[in-house]
N, CA, C, O and CB atoms as a CASP TS submission, in Angstrom:
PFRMAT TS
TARGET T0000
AUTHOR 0000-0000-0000
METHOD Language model
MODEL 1
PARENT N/A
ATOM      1  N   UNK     1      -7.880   1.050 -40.838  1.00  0.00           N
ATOM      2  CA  UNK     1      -6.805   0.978 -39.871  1.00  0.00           C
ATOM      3  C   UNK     1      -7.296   1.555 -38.541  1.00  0.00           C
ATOM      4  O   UNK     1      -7.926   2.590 -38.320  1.00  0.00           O
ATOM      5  CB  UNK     1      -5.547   1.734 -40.383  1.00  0.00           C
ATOM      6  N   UNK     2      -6.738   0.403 -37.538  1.00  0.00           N
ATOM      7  CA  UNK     2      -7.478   0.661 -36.259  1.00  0.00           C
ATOM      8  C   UNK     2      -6.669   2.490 -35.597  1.00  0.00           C
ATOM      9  O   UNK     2      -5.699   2.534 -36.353  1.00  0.00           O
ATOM     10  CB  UNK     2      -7.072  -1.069 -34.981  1.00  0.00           C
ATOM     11  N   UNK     3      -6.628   3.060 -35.219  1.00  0.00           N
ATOM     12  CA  UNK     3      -6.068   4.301 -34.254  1.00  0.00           C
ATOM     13  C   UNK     3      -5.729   4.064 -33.230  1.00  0.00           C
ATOM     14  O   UNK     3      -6.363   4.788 -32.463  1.00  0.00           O
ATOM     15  CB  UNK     3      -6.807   5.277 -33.936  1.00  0.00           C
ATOM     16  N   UNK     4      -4.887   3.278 -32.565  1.00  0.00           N
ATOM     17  CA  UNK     4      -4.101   2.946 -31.022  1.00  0.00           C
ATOM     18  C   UNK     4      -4.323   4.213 -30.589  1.00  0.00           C
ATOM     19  O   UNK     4      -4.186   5.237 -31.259  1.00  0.00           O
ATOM     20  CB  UNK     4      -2.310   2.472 -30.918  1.00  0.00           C
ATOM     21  N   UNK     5      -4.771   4.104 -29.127  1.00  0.00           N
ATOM     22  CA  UNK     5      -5.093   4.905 -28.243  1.00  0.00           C
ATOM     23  C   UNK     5      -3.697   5.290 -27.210  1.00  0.00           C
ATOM     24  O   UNK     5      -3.089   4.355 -26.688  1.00  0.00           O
ATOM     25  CB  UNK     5      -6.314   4.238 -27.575  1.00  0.00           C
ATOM     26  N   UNK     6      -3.246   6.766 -26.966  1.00  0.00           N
ATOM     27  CA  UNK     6      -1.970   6.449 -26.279  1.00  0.00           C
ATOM     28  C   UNK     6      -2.478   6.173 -24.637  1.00  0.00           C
ATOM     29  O   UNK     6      -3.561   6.212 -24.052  1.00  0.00           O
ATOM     30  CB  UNK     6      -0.777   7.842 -26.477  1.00  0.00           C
ATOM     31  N   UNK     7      -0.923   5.846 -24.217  1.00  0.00           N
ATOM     32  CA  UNK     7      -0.844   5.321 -23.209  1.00  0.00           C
ATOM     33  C   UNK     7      -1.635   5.861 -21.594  1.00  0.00           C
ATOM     34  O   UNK     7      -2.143   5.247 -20.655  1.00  0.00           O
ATOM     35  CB  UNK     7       0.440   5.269 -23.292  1.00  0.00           C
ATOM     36  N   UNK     8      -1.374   7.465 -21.940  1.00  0.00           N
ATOM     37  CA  UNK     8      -2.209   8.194 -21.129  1.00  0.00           C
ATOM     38  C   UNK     8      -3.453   7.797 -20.576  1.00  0.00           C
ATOM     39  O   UNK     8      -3.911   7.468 -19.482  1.00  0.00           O
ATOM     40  CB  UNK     8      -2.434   9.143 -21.690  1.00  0.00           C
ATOM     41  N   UNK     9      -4.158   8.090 -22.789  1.00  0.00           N
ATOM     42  CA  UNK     9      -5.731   7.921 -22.366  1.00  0.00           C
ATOM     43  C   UNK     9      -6.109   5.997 -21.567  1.00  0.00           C
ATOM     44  O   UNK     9      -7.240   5.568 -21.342  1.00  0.00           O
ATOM     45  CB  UNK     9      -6.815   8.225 -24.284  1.00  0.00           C
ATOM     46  N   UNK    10      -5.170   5.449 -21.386  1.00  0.00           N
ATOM     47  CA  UNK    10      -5.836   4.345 -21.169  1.00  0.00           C
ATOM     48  C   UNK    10      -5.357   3.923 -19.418  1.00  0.00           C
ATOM     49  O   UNK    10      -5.738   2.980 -18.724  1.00  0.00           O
ATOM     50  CB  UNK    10      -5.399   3.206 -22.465  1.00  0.00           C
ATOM     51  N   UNK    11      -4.424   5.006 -19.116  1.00  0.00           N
ATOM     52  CA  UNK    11      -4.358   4.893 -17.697  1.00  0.00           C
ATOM     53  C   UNK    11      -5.084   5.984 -16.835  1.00  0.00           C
ATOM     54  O   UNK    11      -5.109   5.989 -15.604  1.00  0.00           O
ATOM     55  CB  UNK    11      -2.969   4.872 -17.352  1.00  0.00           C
ATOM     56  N   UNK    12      -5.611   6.815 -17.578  1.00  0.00           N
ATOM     57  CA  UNK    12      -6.741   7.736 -16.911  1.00  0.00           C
ATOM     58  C   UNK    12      -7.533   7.070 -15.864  1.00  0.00           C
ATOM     59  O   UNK    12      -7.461   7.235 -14.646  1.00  0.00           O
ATOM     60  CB  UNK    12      -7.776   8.238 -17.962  1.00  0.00           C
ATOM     61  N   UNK    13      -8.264   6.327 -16.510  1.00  0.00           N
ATOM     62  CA  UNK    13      -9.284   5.192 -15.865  1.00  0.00           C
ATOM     63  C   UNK    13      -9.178   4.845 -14.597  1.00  0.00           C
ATOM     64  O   UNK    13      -9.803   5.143 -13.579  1.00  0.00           O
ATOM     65  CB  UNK    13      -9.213   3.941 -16.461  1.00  0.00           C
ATOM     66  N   UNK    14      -7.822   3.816 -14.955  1.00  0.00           N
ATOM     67  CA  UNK    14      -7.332   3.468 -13.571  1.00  0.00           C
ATOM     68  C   UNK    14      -6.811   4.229 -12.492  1.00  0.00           C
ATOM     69  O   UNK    14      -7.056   3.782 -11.372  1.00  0.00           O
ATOM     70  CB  UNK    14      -6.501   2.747 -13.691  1.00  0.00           C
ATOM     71  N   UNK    15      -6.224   5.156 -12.560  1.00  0.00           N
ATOM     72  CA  UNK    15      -5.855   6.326 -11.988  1.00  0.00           C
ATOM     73  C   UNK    15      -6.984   7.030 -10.990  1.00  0.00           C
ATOM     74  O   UNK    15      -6.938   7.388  -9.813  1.00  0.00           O
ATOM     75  CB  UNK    15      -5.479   7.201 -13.123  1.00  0.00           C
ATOM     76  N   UNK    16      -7.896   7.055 -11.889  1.00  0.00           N
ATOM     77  CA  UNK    16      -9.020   7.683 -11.422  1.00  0.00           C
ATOM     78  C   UNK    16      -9.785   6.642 -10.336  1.00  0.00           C
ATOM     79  O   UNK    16     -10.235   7.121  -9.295  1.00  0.00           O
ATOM     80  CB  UNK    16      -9.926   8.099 -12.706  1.00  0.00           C
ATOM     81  N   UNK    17      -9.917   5.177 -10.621  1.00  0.00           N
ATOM     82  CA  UNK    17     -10.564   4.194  -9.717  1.00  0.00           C
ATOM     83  C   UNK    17      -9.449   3.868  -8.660  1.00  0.00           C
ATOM     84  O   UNK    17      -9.792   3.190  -7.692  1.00  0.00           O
ATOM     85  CB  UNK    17     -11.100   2.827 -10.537  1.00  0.00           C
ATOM     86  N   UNK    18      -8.170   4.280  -8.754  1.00  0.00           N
ATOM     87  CA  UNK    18      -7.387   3.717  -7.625  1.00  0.00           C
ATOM     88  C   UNK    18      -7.414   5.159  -6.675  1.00  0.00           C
ATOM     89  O   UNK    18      -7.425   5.135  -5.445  1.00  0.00           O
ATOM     90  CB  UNK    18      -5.668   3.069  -8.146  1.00  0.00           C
ATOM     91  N   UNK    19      -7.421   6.278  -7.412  1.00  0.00           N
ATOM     92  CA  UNK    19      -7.629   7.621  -6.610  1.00  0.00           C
ATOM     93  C   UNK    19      -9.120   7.685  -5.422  1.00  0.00           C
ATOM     94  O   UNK    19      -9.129   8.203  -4.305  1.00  0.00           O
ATOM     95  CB  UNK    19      -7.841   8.903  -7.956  1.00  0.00           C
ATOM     96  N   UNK    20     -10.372   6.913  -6.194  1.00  0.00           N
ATOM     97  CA  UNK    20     -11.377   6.894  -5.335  1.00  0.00           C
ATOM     98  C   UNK    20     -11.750   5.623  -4.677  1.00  0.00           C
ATOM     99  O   UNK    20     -12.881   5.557  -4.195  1.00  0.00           O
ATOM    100  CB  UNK    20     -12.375   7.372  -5.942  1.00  0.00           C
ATOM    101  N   UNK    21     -10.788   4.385  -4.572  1.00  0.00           N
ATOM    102  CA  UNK    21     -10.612   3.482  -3.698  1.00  0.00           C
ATOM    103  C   UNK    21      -9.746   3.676  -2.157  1.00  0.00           C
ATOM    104  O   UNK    21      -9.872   3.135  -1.059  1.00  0.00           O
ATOM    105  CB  UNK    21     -10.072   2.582  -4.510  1.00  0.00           C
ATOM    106  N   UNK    22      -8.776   4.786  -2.730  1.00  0.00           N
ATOM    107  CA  UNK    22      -7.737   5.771  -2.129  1.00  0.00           C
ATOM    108  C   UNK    22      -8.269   6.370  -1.113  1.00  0.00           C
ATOM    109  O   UNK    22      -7.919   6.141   0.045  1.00  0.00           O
ATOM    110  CB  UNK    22      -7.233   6.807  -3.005  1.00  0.00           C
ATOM    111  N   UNK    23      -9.294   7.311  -1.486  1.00  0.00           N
ATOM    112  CA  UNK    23     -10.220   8.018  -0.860  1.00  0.00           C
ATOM    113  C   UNK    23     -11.224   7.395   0.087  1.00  0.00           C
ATOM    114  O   UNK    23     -11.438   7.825   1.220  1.00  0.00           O
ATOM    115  CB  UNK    23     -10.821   8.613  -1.766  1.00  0.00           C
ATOM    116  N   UNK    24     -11.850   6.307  -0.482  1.00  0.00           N
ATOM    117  CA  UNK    24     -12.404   6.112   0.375  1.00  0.00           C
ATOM    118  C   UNK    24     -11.688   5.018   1.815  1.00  0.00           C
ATOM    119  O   UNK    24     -12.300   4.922   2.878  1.00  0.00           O
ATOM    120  CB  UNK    24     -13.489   5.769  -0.351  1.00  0.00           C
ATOM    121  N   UNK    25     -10.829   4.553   1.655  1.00  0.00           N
ATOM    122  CA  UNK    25      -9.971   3.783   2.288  1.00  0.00           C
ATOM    123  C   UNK    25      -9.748   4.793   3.395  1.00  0.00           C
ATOM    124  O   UNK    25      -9.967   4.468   4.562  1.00  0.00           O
ATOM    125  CB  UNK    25      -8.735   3.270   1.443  1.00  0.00           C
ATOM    126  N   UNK    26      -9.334   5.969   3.086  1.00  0.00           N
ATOM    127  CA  UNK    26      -8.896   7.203   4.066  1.00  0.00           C
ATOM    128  C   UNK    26     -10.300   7.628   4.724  1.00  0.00           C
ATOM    129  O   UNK    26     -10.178   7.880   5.923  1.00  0.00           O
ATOM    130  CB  UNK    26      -8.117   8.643   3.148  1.00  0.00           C
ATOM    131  N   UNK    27     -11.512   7.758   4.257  1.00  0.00           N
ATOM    132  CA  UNK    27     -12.295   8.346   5.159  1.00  0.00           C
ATOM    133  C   UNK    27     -13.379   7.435   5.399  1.00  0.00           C
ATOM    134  O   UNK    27     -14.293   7.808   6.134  1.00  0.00           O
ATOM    135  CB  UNK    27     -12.715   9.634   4.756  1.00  0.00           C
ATOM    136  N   UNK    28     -13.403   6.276   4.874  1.00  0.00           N
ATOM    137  CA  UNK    28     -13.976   5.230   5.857  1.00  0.00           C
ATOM    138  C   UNK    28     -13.371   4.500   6.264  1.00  0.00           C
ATOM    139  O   UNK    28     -13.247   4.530   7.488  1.00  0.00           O
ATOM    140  CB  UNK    28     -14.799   4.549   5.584  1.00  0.00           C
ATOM    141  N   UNK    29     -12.721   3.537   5.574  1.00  0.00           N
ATOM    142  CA  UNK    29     -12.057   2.460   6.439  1.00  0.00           C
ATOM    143  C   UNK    29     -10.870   2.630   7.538  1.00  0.00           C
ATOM    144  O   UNK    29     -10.531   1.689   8.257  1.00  0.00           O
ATOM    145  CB  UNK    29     -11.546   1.584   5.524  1.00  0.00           C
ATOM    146  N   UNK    30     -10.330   3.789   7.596  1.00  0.00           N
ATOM    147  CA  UNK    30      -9.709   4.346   9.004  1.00  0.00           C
ATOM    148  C   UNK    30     -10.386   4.356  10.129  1.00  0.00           C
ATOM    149  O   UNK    30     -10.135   3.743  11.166  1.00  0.00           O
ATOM    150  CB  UNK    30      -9.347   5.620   8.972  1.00  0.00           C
ATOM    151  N   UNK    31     -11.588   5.346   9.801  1.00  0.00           N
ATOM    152  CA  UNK    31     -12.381   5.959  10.790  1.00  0.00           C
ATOM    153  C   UNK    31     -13.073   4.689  11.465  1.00  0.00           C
ATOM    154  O   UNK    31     -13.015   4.461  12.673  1.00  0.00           O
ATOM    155  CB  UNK    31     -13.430   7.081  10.152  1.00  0.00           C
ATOM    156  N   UNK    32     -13.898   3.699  10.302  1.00  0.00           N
ATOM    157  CA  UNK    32     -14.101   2.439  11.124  1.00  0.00           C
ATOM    158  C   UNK    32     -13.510   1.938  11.960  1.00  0.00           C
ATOM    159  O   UNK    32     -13.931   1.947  13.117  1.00  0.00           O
ATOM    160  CB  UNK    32     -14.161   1.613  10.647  1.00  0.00           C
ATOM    161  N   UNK    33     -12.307   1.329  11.593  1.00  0.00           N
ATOM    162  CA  UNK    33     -11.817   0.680  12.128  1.00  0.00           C
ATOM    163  C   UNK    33     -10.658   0.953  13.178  1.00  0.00           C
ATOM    164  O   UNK    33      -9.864   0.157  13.678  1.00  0.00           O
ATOM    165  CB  UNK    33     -11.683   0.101  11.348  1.00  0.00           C
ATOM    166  N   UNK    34     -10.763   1.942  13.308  1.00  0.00           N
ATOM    167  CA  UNK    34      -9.494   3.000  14.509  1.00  0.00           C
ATOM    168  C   UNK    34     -10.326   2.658  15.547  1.00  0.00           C
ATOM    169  O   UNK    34     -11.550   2.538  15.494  1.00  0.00           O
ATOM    170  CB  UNK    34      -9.204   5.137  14.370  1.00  0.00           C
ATOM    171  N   UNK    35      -9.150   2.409  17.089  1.00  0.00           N
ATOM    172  CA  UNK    35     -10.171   2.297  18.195  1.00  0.00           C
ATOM    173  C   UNK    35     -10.652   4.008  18.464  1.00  0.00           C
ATOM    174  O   UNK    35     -10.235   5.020  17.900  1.00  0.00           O
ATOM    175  CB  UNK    35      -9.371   1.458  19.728  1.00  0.00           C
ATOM    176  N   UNK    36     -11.541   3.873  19.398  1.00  0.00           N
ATOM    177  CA  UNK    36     -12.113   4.546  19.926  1.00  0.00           C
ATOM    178  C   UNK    36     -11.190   5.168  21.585  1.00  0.00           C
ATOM    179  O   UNK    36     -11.036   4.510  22.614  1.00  0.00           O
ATOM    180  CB  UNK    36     -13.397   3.755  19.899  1.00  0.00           C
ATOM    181  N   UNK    37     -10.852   6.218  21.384  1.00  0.00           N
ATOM    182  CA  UNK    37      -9.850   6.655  22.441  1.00  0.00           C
ATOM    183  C   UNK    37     -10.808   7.581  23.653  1.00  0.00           C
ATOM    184  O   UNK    37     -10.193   8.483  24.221  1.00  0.00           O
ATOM    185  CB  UNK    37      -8.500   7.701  21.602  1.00  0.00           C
ATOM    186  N   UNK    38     -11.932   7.413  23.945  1.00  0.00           N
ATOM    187  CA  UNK    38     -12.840   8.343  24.610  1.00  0.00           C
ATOM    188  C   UNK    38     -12.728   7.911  26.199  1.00  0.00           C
ATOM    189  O   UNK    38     -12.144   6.832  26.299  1.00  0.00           O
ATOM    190  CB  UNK    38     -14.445   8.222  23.962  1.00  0.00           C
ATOM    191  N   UNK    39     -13.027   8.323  27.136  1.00  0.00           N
ATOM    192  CA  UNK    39     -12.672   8.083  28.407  1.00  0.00           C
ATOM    193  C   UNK    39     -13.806   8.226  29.046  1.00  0.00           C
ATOM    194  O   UNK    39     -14.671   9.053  28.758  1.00  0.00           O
ATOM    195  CB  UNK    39     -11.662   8.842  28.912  1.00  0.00           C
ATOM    196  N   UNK    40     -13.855   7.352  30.025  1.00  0.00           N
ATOM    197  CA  UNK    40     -15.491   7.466  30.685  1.00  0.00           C
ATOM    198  C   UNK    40     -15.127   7.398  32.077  1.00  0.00           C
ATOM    199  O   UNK    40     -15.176   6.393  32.785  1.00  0.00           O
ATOM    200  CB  UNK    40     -16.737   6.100  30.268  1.00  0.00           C
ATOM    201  N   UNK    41     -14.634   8.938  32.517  1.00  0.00           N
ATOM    202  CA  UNK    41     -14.229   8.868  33.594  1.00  0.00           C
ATOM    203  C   UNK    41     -15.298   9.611  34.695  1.00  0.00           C
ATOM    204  O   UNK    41     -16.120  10.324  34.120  1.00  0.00           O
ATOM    205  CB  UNK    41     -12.909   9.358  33.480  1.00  0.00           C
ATOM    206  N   UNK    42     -15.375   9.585  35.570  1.00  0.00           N
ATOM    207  CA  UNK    42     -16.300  10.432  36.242  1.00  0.00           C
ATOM    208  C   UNK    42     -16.004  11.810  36.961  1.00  0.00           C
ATOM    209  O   UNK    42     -15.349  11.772  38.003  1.00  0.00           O
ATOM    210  CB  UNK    42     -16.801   9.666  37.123  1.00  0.00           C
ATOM    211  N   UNK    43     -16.399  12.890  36.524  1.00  0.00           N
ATOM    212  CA  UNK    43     -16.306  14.494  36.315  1.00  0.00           C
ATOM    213  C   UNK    43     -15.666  14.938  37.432  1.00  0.00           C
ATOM    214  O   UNK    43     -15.778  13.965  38.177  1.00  0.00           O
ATOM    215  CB  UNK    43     -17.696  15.303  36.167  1.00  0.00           C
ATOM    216  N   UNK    44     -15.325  15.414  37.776  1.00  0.00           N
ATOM    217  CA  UNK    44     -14.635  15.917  39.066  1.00  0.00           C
ATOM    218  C   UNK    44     -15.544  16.618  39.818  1.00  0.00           C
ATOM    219  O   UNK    44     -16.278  17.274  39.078  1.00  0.00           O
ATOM    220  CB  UNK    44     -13.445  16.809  38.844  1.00  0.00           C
ATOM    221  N   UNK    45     -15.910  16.808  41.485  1.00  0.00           N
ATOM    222  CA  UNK    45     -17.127  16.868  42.044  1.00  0.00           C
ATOM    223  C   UNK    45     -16.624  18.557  42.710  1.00  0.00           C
ATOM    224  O   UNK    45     -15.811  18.764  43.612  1.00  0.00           O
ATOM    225  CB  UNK    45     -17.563  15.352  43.218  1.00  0.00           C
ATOM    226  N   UNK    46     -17.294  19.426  42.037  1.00  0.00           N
ATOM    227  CA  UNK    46     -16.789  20.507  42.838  1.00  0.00           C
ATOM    228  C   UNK    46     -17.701  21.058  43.917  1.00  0.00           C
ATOM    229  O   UNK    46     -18.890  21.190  43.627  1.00  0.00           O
ATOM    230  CB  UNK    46     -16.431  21.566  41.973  1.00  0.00           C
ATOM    231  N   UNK    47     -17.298  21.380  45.077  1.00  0.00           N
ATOM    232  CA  UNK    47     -17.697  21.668  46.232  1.00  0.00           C
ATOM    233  C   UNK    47     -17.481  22.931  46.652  1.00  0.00           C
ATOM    234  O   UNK    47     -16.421  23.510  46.412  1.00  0.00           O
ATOM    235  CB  UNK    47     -17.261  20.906  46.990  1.00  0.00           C
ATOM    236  N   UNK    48     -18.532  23.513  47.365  1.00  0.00           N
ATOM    237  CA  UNK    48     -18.066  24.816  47.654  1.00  0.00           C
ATOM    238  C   UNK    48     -17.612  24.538  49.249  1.00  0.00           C
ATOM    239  O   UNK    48     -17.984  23.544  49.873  1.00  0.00           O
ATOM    240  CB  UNK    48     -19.304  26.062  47.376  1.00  0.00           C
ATOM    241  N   UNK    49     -16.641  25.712  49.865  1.00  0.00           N
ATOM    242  CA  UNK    49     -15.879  25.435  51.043  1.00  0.00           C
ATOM    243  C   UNK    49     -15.905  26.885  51.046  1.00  0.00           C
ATOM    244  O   UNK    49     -16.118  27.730  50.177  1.00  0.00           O
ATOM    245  CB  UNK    49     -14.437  24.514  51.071  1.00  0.00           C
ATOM    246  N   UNK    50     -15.491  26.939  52.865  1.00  0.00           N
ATOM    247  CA  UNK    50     -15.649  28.279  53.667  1.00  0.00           C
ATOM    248  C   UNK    50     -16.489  29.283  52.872  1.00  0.00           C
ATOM    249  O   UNK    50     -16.223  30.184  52.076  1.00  0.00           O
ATOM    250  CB  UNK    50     -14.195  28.963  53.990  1.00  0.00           C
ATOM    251  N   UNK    51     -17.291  28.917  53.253  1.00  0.00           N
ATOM    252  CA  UNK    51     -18.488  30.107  52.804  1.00  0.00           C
ATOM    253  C   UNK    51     -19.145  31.068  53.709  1.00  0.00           C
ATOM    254  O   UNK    51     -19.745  32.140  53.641  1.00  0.00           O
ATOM    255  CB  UNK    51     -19.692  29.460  52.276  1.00  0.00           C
ATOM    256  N   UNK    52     -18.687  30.030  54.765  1.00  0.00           N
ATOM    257  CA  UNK    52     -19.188  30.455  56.160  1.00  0.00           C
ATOM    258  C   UNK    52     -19.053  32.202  56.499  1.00  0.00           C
ATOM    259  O   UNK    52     -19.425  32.651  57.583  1.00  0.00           O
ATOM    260  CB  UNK    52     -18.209  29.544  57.313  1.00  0.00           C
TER
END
């Protein structure tokens, strides 16, 4: 007689592969694909005045 496995042990598995599809979805495929918010502006020119 076969021993049925309970329900638990057989959603472990999946649990576990949807937890590290999960994961990686969050720290790569965000980061890829998020724009890029960086600014390429030019620095502000400081000058010295009355020094005289």
């Amino acid at each position: 007689m076969r021993k049925e496995k309970s329900i638990l042990r057989r959603l472990i598995p999946w649990a576990v592969a949807l937890a590290l599809i999960a994961a990686l979805v969050v720290f790569v495929g965000i980061p890829l694909y998020s724009q890029n918010d960086t600014v390429t502006e030019n620095p502000p020119k400081i000058t010295a005045c009355c020094l005289n």
